[in-house]
Phi, psi and omega in degrees: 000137175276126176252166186271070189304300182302338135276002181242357176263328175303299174255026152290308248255007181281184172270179200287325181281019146230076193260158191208090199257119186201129198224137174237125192303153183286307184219116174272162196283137152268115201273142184289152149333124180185146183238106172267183184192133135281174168315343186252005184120316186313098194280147174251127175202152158007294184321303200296342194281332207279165215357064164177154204278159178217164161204114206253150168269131163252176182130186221214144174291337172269013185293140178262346169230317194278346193277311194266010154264347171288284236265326167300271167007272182305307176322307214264315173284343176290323193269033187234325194279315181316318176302319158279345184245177173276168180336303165291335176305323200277122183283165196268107176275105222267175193197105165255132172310162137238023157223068192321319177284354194245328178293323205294355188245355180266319219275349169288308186296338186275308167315324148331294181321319135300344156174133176322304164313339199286126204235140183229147179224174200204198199170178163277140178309308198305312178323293189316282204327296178337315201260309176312313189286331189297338198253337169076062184227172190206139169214182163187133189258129174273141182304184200258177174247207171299343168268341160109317200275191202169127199287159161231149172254161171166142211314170182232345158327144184233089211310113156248141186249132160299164220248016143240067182032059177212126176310130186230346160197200180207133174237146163245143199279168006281170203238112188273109174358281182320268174006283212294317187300296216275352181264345159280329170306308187279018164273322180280326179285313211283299204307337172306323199297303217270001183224015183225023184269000000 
């Protein structure tokens, strides 16, 4: 995918502690068909996505460091974002499992666990894949060891969708609040600009 370097060399070019490595795509992406689940059943597809903004994660509930600092993380930048858009505006944060067998009975409470709103789904693998590639994320389940268990690697970018399903930036974490809120704010004025011409 080709990015819009030069927003992302203006604010590498801030001091370090207040960055914002968030790239908003030249052409945004459209995402396929693919059917999730909670823990409860619920299902998440294409559909959850349409008029309203989202920004999904990928990643494992035993992950030890980078997944509950992203979602403690993004939990700080959403309630940084409330402040700036209207009500309907604050986006919806989906948390996808990529390991469905150690997860499926988990991911909701664990995304939970970080903000009430916070939604966590899973799947059948061909689902995951579907949507990771669709999204330019990575992941890998490492063989197991002797005991059977076994690490995942995976990308910690975090994808945003516009409220007509289409991948529309990538952000990395950490997430400076302030920042992140105004790179999301000028992301709803633009897609407003460009969708009311």
């Amino acid at each position: 995918m080709r990015w819009i370097l030069a927003l992302a060399t203006s604010l590498l070019c801030m001091p370090a502690m207040a960055q914002v490595q968030g790239v908003a795509l030249d052409r945004p992406v459209a995402l396929p068909a693919f059917v999730l689940s909670d823990q409860r059943g619920e299902t998440f597809t294409q559909a959850d996505l349409a008029e309203r903004w989202t920004i999904i994660m990928f990643g494992f509930n035993s992950c030890p460091d980078v997944c509950p600092f992203t979602l403690g993380n993004l939990e700080h930048a959403i309630a940084e974002t409330a402040l700036r858009v209207r009500p309907d505006n604050v986006p919806q944060v989906v948390f996808v499992s990529v390991d469905p067998v150690r997860d499926h009975d988990t991911v909701t409470d664990y995304a939970e666990f970080f903000h009430p709103d916070f939604q966590g789904v899973t799947g059948a693998r061909d689902q995951i894949d579907t949507l990771v590639e669709a999204t330019d994320s990575f992941y890998r389940l490492l063989p197991p060891d002797a005991t059977g268990y076994y690490e995942v690697q995976h990308s910690s970018a975090v994808s945003v969708i516009g409220p007509d399903g289409m991948l529309r930036a990538k952000l990395q974490p950490p997430f400076d609040a302030g920042l992140t809120a105004e790179f999301l704010a000028r992301l709803q004025i633009t897609y407003r600009r460009e969708n009311t011409r």
